[in-house]
C-alpha positions as CSV (number, residue, x, y, z in Angstrom):
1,X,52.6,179.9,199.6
2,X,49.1,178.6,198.3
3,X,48.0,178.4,195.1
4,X,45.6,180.9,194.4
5,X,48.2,183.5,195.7
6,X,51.0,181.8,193.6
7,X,48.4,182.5,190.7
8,X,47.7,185.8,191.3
9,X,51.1,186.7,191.1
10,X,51.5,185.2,187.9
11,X,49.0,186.9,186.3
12,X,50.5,190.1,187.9
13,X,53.8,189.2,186.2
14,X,52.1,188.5,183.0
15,X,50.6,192.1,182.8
16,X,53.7,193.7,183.8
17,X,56.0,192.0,181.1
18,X,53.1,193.1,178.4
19,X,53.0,196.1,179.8
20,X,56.9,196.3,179.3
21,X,56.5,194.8,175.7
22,X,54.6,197.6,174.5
23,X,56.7,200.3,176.6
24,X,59.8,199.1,174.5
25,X,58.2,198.3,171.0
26,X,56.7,202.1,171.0
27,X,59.9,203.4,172.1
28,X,62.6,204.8,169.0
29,X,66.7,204.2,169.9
30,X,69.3,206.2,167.7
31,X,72.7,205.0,167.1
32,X,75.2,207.2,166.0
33,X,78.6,207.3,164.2
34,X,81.1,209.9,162.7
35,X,78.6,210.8,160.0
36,X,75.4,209.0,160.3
37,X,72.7,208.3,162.6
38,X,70.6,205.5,162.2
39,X,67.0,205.3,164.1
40,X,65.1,201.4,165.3
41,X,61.7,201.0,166.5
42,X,61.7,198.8,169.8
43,X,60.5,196.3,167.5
44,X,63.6,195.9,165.5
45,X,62.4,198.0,162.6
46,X,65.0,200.3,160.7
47,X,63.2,203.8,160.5
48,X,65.7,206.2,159.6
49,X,69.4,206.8,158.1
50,X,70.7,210.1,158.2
51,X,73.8,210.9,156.5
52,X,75.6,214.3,157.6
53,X,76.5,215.2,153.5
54,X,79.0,218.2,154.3
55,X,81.2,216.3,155.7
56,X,81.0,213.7,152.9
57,X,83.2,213.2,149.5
58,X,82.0,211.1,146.9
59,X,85.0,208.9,147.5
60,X,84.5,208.1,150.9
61,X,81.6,205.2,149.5
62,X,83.0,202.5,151.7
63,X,83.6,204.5,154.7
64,X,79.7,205.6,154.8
65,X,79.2,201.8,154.4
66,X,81.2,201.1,157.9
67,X,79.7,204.2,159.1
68,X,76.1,203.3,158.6
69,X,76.8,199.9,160.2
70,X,78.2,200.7,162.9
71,X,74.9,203.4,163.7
72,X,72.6,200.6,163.3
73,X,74.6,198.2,165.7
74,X,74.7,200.7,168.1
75,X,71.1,201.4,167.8
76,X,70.5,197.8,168.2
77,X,73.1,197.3,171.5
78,X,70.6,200.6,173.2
79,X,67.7,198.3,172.2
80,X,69.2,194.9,173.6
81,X,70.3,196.9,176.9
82,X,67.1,198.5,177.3
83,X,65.3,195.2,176.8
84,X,67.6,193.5,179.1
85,X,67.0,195.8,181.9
86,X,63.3,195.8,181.6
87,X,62.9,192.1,181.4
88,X,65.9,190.5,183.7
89,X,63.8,190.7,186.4
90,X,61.5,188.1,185.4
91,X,64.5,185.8,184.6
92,X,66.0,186.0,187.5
93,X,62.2,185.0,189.4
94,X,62.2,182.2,187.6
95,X,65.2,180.7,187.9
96,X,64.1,180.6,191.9
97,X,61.2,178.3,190.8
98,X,62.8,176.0,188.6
């Protein structure tokens, strides 16, 4: 393979993973629990809790807690997979090269 053509593909890679970037930080991922649902920007940004009230008591203050944690984390895992699956590819070219 000659250089020129091992260049090209570089650059080729290069607009594909920011082409990917972009894809991913534009795109919303919603995590969900019993009685919330929590909603992340591809670019780790928190943009919405929402807290189903009628099923809620006033007592249930560490449960929502638990609840709302667990909605982000999940939200975060979608993120993390979606990431993964997007950008494995180029790890797995470069562990050829090195």
């Amino acid at each position: 393979m000659n250089m020129q053509s091992l260049m090209m593909q570089a650059k080729k890679m290069q607009k594909d993973i920011e082409k990917s970037q972009k894809e991913l930080e534009n795109k919303e991922y919603t995590g969900k629990s019993q009685l919330v649902s929590a909603t992340i920007s591809g670019s780790n940004k928190l943009l919405s809790v929402k807290i189903d009230m009628d099923e809620l008591s006033i007592d249930d203050k560490e449960m929502l807690e638990d609840m709302i944690l667990v909605a982000v984390n999940d939200a975060i895992n979608q993120m993390e997979k979606d990431k993964e699956e997007k950008f494995g590819k180029y790890g797995q070219m470069f562990n050829g090269l090195m």
